[in-house]
Backbone as CSV, one residue per row, in Angstrom:
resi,resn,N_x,N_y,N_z,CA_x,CA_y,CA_z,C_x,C_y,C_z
1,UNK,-21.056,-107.060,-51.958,-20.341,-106.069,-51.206,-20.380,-106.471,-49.739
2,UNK,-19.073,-106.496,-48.830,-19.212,-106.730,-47.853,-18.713,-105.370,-46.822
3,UNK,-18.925,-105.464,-45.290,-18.922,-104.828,-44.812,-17.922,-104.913,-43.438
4,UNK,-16.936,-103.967,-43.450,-16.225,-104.299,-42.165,-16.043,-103.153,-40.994
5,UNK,-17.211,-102.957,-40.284,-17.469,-101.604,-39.251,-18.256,-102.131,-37.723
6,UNK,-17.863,-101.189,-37.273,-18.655,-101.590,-35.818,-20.092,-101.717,-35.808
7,UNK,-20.717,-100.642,-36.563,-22.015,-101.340,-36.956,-22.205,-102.250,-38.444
8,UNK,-23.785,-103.364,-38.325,-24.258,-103.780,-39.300,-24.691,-103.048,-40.628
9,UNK,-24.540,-103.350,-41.959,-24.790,-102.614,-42.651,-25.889,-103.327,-43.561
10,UNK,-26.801,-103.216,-43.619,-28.506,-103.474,-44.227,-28.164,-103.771,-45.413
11,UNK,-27.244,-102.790,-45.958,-27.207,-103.298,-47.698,-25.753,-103.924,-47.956
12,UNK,-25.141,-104.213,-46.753,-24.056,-105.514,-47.447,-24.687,-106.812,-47.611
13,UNK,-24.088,-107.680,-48.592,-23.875,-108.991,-48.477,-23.485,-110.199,-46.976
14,UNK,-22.423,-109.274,-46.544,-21.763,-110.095,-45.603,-21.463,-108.618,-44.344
15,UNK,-21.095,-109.138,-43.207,-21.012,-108.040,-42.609,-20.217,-108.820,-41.440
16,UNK,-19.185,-107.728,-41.019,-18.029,-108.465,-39.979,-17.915,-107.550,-38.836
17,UNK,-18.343,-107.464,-38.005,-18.283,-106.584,-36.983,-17.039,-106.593,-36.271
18,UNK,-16.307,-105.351,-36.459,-15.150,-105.394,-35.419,-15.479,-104.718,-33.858
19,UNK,-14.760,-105.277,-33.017,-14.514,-105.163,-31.954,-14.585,-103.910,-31.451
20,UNK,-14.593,-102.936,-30.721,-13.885,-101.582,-30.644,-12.953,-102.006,-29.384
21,UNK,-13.350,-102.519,-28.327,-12.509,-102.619,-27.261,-11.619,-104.027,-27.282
22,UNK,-11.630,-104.382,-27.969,-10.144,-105.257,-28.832,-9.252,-105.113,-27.845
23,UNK,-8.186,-105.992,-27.193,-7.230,-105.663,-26.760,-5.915,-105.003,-27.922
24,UNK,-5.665,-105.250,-28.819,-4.933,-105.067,-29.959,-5.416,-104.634,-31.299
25,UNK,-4.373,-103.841,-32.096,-5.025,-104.131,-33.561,-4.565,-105.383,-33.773
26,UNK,-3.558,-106.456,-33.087,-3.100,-107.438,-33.864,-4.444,-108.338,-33.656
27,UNK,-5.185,-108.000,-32.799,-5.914,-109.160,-31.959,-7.599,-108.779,-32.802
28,UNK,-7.495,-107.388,-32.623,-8.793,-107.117,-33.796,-8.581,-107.584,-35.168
29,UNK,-7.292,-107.655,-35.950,-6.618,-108.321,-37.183,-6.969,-109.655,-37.353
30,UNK,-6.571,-110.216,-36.283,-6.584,-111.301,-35.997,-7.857,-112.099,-36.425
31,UNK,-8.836,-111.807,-35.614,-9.963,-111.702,-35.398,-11.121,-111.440,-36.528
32,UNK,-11.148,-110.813,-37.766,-11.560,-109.921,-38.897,-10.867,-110.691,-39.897
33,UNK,-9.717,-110.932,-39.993,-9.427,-111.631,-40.950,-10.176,-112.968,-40.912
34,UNK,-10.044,-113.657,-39.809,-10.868,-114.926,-39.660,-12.278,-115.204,-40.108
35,UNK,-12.825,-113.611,-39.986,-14.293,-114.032,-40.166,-14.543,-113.721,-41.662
36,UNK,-13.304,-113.079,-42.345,-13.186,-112.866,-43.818,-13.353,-114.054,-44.554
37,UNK,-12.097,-114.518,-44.267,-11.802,-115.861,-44.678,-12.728,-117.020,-44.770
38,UNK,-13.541,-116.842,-44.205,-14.685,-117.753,-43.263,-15.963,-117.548,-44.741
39,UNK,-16.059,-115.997,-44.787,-17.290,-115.932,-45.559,-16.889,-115.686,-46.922
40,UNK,-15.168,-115.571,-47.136,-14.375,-115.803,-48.557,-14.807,-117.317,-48.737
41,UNK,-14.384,-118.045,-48.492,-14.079,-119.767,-48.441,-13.191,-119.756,-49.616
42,UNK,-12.244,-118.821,-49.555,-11.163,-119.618,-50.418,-11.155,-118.831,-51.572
43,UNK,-11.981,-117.739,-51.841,-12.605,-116.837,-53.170,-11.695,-115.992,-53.068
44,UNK,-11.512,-114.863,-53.962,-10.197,-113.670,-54.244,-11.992,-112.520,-53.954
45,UNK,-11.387,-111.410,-54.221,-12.002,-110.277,-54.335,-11.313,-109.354,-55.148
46,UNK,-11.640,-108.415,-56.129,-11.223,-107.534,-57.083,-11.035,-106.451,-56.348
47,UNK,-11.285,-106.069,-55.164,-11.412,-104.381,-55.001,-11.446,-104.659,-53.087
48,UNK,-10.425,-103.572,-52.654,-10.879,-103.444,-50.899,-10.674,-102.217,-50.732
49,UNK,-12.199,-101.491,-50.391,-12.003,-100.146,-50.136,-11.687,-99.266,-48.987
50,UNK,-11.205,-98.478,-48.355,-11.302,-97.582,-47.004,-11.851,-96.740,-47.312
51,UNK,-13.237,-97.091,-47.004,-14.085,-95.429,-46.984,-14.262,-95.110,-45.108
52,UNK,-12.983,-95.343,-44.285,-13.482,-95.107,-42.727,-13.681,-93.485,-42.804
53,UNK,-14.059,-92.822,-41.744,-13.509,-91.544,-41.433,-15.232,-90.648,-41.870
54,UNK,-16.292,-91.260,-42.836,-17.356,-90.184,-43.187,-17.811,-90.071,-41.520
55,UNK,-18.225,-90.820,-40.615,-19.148,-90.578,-39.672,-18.605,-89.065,-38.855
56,UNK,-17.695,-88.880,-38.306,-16.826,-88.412,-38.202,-17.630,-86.756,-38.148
57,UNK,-17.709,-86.303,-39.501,-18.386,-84.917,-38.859,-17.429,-83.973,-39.121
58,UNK,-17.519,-83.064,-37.939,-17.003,-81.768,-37.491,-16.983,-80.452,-38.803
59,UNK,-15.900,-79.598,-38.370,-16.178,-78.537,-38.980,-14.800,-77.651,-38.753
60,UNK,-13.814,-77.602,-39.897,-12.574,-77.238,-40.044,-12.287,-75.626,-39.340
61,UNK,-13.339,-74.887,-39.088,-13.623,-74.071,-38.269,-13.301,-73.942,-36.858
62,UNK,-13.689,-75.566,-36.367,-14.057,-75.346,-34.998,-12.751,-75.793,-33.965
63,UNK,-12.292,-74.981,-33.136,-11.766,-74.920,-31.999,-11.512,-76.510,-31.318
64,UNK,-12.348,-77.120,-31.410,-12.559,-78.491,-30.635,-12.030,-79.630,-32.155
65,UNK,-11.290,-79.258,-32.579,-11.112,-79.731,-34.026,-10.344,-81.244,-34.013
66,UNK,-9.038,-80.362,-32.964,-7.913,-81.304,-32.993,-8.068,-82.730,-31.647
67,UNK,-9.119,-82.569,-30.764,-9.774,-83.791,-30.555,-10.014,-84.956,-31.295
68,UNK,-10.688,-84.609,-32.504,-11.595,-85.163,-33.434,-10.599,-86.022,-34.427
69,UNK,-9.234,-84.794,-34.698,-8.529,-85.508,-35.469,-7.542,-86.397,-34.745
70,UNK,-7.021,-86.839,-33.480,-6.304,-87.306,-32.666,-7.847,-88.704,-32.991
71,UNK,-8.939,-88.555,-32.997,-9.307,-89.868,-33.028,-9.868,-90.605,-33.880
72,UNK,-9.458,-89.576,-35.227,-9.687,-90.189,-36.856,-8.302,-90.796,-36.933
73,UNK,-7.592,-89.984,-36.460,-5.912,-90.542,-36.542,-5.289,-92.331,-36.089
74,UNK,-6.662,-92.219,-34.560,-6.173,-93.644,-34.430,-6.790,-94.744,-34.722
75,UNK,-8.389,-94.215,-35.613,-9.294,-95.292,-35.768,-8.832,-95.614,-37.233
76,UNK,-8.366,-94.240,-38.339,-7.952,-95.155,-39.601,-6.651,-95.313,-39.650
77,UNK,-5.811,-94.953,-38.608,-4.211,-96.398,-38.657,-4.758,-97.262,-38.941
78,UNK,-5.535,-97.770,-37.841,-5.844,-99.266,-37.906,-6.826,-99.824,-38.949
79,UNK,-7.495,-99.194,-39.191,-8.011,-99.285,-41.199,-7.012,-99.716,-41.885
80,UNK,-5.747,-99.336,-41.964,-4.667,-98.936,-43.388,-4.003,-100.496,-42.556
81,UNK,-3.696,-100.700,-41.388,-3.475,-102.553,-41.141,-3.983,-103.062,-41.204
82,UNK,-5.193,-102.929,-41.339,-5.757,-104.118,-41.776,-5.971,-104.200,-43.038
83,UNK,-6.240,-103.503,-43.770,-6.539,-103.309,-45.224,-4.880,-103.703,-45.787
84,UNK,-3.902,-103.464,-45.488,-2.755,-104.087,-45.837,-2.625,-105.346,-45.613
85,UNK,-3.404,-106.123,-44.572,-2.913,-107.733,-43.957,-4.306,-108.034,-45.154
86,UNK,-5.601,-107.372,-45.337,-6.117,-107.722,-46.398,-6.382,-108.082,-47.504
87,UNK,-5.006,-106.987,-48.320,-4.880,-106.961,-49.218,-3.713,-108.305,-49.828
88,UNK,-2.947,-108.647,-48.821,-2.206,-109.780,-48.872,-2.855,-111.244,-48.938
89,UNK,-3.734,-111.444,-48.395,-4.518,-112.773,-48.502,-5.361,-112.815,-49.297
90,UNK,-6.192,-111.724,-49.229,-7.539,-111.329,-50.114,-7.969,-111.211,-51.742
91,UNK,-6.795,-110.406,-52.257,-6.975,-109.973,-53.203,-6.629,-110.760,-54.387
92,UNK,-7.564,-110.721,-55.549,-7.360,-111.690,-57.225,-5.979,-111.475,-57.640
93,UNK,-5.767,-110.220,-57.520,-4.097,-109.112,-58.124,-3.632,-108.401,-56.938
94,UNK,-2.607,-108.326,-56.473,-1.615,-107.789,-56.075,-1.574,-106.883,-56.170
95,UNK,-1.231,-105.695,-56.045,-0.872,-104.210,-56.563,-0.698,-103.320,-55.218
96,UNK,0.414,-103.045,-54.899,0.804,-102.015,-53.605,0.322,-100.505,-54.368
97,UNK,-0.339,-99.802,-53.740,-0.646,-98.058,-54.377,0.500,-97.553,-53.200
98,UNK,1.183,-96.529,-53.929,2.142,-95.304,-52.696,1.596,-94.057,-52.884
99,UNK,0.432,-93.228,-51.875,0.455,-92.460,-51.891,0.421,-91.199,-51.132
């Protein structure tokens, strides 16, 4: 299992730290794919998950809500591009999901 987040993760295999202050997503893309590829060497993978968004928190209650979601909004766009430029190089099978 590997890992692709701003922090290290103890119980991955491999672990790719992205950027946060990236000039781009093309340039954070850019960047992440390379170090994929790097610790792929050429291997497929069966499965790429987006679990972004748990740290996140809050409380559907609260007043200060729509902050929170203005910046889940722009941290998993850029999840769903990369996980798409991922899923194109990366993956054993093919398979677009629409949902």
């Amino acid at each position: 299992m590997g890992s692709i987040d701003l922090v290290s993760n103890d119980e991955a295999d491999a672990n790719v730290l992205v950027e946060a202050s990236a000039a781009s997503w093309v340039d954070q893309n850019k960047t992440i794919n390379e170090k994929v590829a790097e610790i792929l060497a050429g291997n497929k993978v069966d499965a790429i998950l987006c679990v972004a968004g748990g740290w996140a928190g809050g409380n559907a209650a609260s007043n200060g809500n729509i902050s929170l979601i203005v910046v889940l909004w722009v941290m998993l766009d850029s999840k769903i591009y990369h996980n798409f430029t991922f899923g194109h190089r990366f993956l054993r099978c093919r398979i677009t999901l629409n949902c």
